[in-house]
C-alpha positions as CSV (number, residue, x, y, z in Angstrom):
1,X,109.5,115.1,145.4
2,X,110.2,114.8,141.7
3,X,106.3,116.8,141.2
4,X,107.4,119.3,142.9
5,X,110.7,119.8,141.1
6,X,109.0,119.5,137.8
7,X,106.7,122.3,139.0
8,X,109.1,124.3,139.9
9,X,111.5,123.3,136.6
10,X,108.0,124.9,135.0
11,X,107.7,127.8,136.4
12,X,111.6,129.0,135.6
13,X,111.1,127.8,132.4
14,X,108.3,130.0,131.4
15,X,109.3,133.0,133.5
16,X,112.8,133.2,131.8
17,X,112.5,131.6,128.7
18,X,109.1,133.5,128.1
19,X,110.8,137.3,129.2
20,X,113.6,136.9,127.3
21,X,111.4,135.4,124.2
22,X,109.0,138.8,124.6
23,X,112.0,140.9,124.9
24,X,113.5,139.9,121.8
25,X,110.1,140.6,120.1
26,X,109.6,143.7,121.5
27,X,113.2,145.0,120.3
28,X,112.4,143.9,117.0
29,X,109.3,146.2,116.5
30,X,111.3,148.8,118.4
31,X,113.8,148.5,115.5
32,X,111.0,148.4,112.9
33,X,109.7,151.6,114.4
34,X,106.6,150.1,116.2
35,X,106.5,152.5,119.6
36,X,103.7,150.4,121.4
37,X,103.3,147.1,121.8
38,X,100.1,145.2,122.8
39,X,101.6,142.9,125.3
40,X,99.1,140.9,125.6
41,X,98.5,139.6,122.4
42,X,102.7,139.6,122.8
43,X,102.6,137.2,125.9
44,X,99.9,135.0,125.0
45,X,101.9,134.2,121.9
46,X,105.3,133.6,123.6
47,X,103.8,131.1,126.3
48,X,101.5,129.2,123.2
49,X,105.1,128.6,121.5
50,X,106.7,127.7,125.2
51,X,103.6,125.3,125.6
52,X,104.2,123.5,122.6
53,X,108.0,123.2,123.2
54,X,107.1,122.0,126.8
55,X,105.1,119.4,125.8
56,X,106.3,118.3,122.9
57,X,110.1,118.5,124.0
58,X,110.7,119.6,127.8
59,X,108.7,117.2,129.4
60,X,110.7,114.2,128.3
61,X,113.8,115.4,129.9
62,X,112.3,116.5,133.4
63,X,112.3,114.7,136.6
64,X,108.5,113.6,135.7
65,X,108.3,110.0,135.0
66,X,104.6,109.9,134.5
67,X,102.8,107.6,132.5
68,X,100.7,110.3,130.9
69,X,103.2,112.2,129.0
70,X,102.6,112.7,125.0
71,X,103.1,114.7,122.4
72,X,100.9,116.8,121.0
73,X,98.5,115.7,118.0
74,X,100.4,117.4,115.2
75,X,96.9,118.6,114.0
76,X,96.5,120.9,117.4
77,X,100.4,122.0,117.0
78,X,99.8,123.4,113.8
79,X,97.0,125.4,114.8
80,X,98.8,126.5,117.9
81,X,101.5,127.7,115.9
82,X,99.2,129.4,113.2
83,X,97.4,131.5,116.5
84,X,100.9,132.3,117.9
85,X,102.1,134.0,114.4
86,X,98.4,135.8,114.2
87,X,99.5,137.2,117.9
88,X,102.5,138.2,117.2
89,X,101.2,140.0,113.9
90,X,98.7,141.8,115.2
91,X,100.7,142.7,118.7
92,X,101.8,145.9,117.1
93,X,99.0,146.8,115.3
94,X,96.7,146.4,118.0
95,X,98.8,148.7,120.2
């Protein structure tokens, strides 16, 4: 029972936390006078930086007591992050 909670505890996690992370982003170009947005560079970047706070944050306070929970390597973090902001840069230039 407590998989199937945690599944679900996933799923509203990234479908809120990850709209309400791309709207923010895409009202920030709207206000610096970006009219299209490549959304998919947009999303892929939101749910890489709701990845890394899932596993190195959410998944410690879920109903999941596995014994295969870690962080990530810092290393992998890092470059992660690095993609994310390179998404997010080119989201409206590619649009």
């Amino acid at each position: 029972m407590g998989v199937l909670l945690e599944l679900l505890r996933i799923v509203m996690l990234m479908m809120l936390m990850g709209a309400g992370m791309a709207a923010l982003l895409h009202q920030l170009y709207a206000s610096l006078g970006f009219d299209s947005v490549n959304g998919w560079l947009l999303g892929i970047a939101v749910y890489l930086w709701l990845f890394i706070l899932y596993r190195n944050k959410w998944q410690f306070s879920g109903w999941y007591k596995g014994k295969s929970r870690q962080k990530l390597p810092r290393n992998l973090v890092i470059g992660l992050m690095i993609c994310s902001i390179i998404l997010v840069v080119l989201a409206p230039i590619a649009g």
